[in-house]
N, C-alpha and C positions, 0 to 999 in steps of 0.2 A: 425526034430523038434518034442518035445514029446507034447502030445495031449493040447489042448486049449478050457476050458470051455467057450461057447459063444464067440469064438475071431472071428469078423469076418476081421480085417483088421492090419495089421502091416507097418508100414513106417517108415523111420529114417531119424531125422532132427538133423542137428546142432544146441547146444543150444540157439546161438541167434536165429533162427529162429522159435524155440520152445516157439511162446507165448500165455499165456492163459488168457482170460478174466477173473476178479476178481468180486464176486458179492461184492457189495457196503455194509460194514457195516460203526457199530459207526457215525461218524459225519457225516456222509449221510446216512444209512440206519440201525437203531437199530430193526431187526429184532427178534434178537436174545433178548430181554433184559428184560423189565418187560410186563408184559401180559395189564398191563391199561393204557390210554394215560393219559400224563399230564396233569393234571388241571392250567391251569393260573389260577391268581389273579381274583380276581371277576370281577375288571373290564377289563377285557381281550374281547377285541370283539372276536364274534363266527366267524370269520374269522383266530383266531390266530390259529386253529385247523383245517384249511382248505386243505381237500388231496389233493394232484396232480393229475395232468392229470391221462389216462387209464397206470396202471404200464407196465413195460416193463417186456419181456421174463429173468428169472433172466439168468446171465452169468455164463458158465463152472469156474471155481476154482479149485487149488490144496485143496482137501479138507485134505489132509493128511498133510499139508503144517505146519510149523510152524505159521507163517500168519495168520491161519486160527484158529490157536489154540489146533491142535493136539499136542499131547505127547506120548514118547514111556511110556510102561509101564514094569517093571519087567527087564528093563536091566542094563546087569554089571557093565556096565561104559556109561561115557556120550559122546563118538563116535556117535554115532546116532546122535546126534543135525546135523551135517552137512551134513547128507543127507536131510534133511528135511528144509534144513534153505531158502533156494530158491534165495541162493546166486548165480548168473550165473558161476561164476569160483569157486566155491566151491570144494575144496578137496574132500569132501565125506568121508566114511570109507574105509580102509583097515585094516583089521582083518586077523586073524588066524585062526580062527575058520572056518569049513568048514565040514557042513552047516551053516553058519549063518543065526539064526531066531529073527526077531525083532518082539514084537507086538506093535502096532500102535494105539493110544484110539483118535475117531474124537472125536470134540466139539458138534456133535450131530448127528444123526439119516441121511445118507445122499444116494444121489442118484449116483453112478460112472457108468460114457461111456468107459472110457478109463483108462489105467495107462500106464505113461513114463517112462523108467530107462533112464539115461545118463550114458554113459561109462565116469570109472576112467581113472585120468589124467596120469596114467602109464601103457604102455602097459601091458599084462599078468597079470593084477591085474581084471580086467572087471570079473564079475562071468558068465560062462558059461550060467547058468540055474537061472531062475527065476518063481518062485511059491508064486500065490497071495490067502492068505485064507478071507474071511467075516462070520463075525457074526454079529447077531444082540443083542443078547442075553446078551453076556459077555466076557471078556478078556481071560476066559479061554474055549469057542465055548459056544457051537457047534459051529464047521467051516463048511463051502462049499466052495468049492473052484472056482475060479471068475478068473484064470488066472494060466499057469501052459505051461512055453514055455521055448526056448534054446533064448540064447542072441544072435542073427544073429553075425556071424564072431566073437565070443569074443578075441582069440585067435591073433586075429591080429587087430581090430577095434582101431583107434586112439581118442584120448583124445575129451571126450565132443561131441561126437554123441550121441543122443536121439531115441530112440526107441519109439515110441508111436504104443501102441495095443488098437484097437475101441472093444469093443466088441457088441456082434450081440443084447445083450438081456441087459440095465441097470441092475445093480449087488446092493442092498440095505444094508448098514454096518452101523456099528456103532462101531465096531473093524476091524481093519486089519492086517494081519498077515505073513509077507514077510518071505520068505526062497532063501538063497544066495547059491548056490552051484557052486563046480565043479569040474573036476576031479583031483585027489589029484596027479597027473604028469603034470597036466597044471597050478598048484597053488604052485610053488615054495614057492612064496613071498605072500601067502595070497589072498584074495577075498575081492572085495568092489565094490563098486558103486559112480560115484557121487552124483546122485541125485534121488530117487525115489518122485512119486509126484502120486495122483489120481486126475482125472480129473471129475468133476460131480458138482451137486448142494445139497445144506442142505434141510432140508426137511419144513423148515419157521417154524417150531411148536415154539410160543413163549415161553421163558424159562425165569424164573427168575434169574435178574441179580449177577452173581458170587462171593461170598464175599472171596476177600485175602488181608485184611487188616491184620496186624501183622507185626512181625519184620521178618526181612530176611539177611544174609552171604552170600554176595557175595564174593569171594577170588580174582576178579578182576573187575577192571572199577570203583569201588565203593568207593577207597581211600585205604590205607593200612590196617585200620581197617576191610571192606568189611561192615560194617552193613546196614542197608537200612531199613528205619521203613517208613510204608504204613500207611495212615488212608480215610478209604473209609465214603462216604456217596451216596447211590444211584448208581449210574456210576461213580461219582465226585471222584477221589483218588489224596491225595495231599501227603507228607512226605517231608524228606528227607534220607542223607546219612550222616554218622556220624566217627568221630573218638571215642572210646571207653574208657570211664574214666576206670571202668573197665571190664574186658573180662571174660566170662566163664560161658556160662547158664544164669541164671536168677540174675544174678548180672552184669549184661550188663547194662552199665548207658550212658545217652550222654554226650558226652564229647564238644567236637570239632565240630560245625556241617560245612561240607565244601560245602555243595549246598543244594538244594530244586528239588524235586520232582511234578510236575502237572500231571496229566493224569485224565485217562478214562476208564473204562471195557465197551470193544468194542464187538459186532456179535463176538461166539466163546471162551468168556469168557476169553481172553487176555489183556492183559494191554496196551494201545498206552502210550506213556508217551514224555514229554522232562524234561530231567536233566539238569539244572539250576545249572553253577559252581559258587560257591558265592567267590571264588578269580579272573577268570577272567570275569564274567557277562555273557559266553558262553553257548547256549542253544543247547543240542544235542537229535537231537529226538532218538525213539528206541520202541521197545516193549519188554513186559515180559511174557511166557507163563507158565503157572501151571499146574502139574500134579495133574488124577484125585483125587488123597487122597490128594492132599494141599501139601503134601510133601517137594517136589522136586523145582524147578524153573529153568529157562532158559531167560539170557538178551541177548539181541542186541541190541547194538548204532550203528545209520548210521552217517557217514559222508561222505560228497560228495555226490554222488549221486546211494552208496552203490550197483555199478555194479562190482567190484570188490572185492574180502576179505578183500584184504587187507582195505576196506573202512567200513569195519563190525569189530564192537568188541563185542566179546561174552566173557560171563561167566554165567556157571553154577553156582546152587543157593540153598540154602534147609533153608525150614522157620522154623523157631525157636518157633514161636508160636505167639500167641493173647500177645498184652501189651499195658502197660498201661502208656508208654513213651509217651511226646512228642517235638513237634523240638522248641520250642517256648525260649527256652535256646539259639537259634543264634540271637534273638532279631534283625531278619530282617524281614521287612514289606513283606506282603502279597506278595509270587512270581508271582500270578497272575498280580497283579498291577503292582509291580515291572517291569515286562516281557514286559505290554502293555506301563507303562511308558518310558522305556529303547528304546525299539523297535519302539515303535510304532502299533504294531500287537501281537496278540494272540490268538493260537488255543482255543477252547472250546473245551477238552475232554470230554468225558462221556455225549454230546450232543448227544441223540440218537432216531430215526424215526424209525417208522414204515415201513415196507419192502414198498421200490418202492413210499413212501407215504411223504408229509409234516406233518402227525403226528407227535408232538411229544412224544416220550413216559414219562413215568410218572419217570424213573431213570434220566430223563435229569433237574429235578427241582433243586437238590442241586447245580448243575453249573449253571442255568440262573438264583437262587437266588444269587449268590457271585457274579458273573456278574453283576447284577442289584446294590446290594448294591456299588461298586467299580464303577460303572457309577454315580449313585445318591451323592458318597463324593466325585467326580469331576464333577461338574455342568460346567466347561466352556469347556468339552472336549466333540468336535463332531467327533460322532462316525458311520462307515460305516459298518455292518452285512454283511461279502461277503459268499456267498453260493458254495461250490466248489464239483467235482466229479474227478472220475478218467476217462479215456478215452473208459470203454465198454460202448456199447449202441450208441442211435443216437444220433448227433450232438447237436439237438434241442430239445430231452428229459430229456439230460442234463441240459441243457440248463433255460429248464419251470420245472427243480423240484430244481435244486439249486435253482431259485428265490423264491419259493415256501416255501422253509426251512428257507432263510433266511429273509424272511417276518414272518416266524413263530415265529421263532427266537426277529426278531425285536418286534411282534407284543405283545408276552410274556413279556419283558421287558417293554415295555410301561405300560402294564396293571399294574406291578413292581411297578413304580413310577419312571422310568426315562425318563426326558420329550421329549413326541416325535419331536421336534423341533432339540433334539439332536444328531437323529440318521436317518439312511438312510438302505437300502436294496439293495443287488442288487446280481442276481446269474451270476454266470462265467462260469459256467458248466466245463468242459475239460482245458480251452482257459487259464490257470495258473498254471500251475503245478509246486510243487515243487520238484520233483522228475522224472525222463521218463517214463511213462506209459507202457514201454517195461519189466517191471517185476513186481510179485505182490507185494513185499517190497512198490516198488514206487508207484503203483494205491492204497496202505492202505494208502500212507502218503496223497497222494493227496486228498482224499474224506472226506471237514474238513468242519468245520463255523468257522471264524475265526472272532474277533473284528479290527478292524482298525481304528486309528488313523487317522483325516481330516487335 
C-alpha cells in the first residue's frame, strides 16, 4: 500500500451499513444562510426568537455529497454526478481515462476525519489506487495531499464494498481533488468508482443566502421543452416548468406552463424544491445543485423512498441567464395554497434557523410572509405548525428543538395577523419521517416545518 497522509485507520463496509449522520440544514437548521435573524412583525412576542436548549455536537456528513451542495468543477462531461449523488445502488463512473482526476468545489470551508470509496458494480472496473488532494485556497491548489492509498483487493473486491479511511490528523478544504488510477493491464474496461463521499463537518461560518433565480434547460424531467424558470426571494424560490412558445436564446417565451415549482435555498447553497405536475396534481420532491460560476446545474426527483436509482431521476442542467418571464400565463392560483388546499400539508422551504438554534434567520421572512397572507385569506382553516428533524442526534433534542422552531414558526405568524385561535404547534423530532433516515437524501427530506391542515 503506497504511503497515507495522516491515515490512521482503514475498514471496509458494505454500503448499507455505511451510514453517516447528516448535519441539519434548511427547514431545521439554516446555518448556512443569512448572517441576521429575522425580525417578526412588531407585534411578535420576544419569544418568537427564542433558542433552544444547549446545541448539540453538529454530525459527520458527506461533505462532498451532492446533498450537501458540492459540485465538480472543470469536468468534461457530467459522469461525476453519480458518484457523488448518495444514491445507495448508484452506478458510479466508469471511464476511460486512467488516471481519472475530478476536482470537487465544497459549499464551504470544511472540516474531513475520513473519506469512503465504494467499489463499482462490475468487477475489474474498482480503480486500484486512490489519491485525495485539499486546498483551501482555490480550485486550481495549492494542494496537499490528505489521502494517497491502494484500494484493498481491487482486483477482485465485489460490487458495493465501502472502504472508509479515518485519518489520524482532521484535513481542512474547501476543494477537493480525487485522482483514480490503475494499472493499464488491470483496466481493460476502464476505472470507476461507485461512490466517493468525505466524511467531516462545515465550518458554521454564516454566508449569505445563494441567488439562482433565472431561467434554466433541463433536457430531462422538466417536459419536452426542458425549460424551468426560478424566481427567488430571500430562501423563498417559487417558478415553474414550461413548454416553449418559442425556442433559442433570448427569445424563449412561455408558452404551455405544465407545473409549478416551490422551494427553498437550503445549508450549502442548494435548492430543496417539490415539482407540482399541473395535469396530474402530483408533488415530487427533489433538489437542485449549482456550480460555483451559476453555470451548470444538477436535478434529482425522488420517488419512493429513493433507496434505489432507479427511484432517482436526474438531469443535468445549464442556466440561461436572469429574466424577466414569468409563470402567471398558467393562471393557476398560488401552489403554495393550492398544495395545502389539495393535500392538506405543506412543506415551508427556504424556512431557515440558526445552527442547532430556534432562530429564525432573516432569509426565512419571504416564506412566513406568503404563509401568513394564505392563512389570513382562509380564516376558517385551523392550522397545526409541525416541527420535524432527521434521526442524528438524541431522541429528546430532537425532540425540544423541533418544538422550539415550530413555536417560532407559529409565533411569527401570529405576530403576521393570523389569528392565534387558528393555529397550534407542536415538534415531532425523528418520530415521522418521510423518507428512512438510513441515507442522507432521506435525513434532507426529513428535517422540514411543515403546515397542516386540522
Amino acid at each position: 500500500m503506497a504511503g497515507v497522509a495522516a491515515l490512521a485507520m482503514l475498514t471496509a463496509l458494505t454500503v448499507s451499513g455505511c451510514h453517516r449522520k447528516q448535519q441539519e440544514t434548511g427547514s431545521t437548521q439554516g446555518d448556512n444562510a443569512a448572517s441576521a435573524p429575522a425580525s417578526a412583525p412588531a407585534a411578535a412576542p420576544a419569544s418568537a426568537q427564542q433558542a433552544a436548549p444547549v446545541a448539540a455536537t453538529p454530525a459527520e456528513i458527506d461533505v462532498a455529497g451532492l446533498t450537501a451542495g458540492a459540485f465538480a468543477v472543470g469536468a468534461k462531461d457530467t459522469s461525476w454526478f453519480r458518484l457523488l449523488d448518495g444514491v445507495p445502488d448508484s452506478p458510479g463512473i466508469q471511464v476511460n481515462d486512467n488516471p481519472y482526476t475530478l476536482t470537487i468545489a465544497l459549499p464551504a470551508t470544511a472540516t474531513i476525519t475520513s473519506f469512503a470509496m465504494t467499489s463499482n458494480a462490475l468487477q475489474k472496473i474498482t480503480a486500484h489506487h486512490v489519491k485525495v488532494e485539499a486546498s483551501t485556497q482555490g480550485a486550481n491548489g495549492p494542494w496537499s495531499t490528505a489521502y494517497d492509498a491502494e484500494f484493498a483487493n481491487a482486483a477482485t473486491v465485489g460490487p458495493g464494498v465501502t472502504q472508509r479511511a479515518r485519518l489520524a490528523s482532521p484535513v481542512s478544504a474547501k476543494w477537493l481533488r480525487l485522482t483514480l488510477s490503475s494499472p493499464q493491464d488491470a483496466a481493460p474496461y476502464g476505472i470507476g468508482l461507485a461512490r466517493f463521499a468525505a466524511l467531516g463537518t462545515f465550518d458554521g461560518a454564516p454566508q449569505a443566502v445563494r441567488q439562482i433565480g433565472g431561467l434554466y434547460h433541463f433536457p430531462l424531467q422538466f417536459g419536452s421543452s426542458g425549460y424551468v424558470l426560478l424566481q427567488q426571494s430571500g430562501a423563498s424560490v417559487s417558478g415553474c416548468y414550461f413548454e416553449a412558445a418559442h425556442t433559442g436564446g433570448d427569445d424563449v417565451k412561455v408558452g404551455q406552463v405544465l407545473g409549478t415549482i416551490v422551494g427553498g435555498i437550503e445549508s450549502g447553497g442548494y435548492l430543496r424544491f417539490t415539482r407540482n405536475d399541473g395535469q396530474s396534481g402530483t408533488g415530487t420532491p427533489g433538489v437542485m445543485v449549482f456550480s460555483p460560476d451559476a453555470h451548470d446545474a444538477f436535478a434529482m426527483l425522488f420517488k419512493g423512498d429513493a433507496h434505489t436509482f432507479g427511484q432517482v431521476d436526474e438531469s443535468p442542467g445549464t442556466r440561461i441567464g436572469a429574466s424577466t418571464l414569468t409563470c402567471e400565463a398558467s393562471g393557476q392560483p398560488d401552489p403554495l395554497a393550492e398544495q395545502l388546499q389539495q393535500t392538506g400539508r405543506v412543506q415551508l422551504y427556504g424556512v431557515n434557523f440558526d445552527l442547532d438554534q430556534a432562530t429564525l434567520r432573516a432569509d426565512a421572512k419571504p416564506m412566513l410572509d406568503k404563509a401568513a397572507a394564505i392563512l389570513k385569506a382562509h380564516p376558517g382553516w385551523k392550522i397545526e405548525v409541525g416541527g420535524h428533524t432527521d434521526s442524528s442526534g438524541a431522541a429528546d433534542h430532537n425532540a425540544t428543538l423541533s418544538e422550539a422552531r415550530a413555536k417560532a414558526v407559529e409565533q411569527y405568524l401570529v405576530a403576521a395577523g393570523v389569528p392565534a385561535g387558528d393555529l397550534g404547534a407542536k415538534g415531532y423530532g425523528a418520530t415521522r419521517p418521510l423518507m428512512p433516515n438510513d441515507t442522507e437524501i432521506g435525513r434532507a427530506q426529513n428535517r422540514r416545518v411543515e403546515l397542516v391542515k386540522q
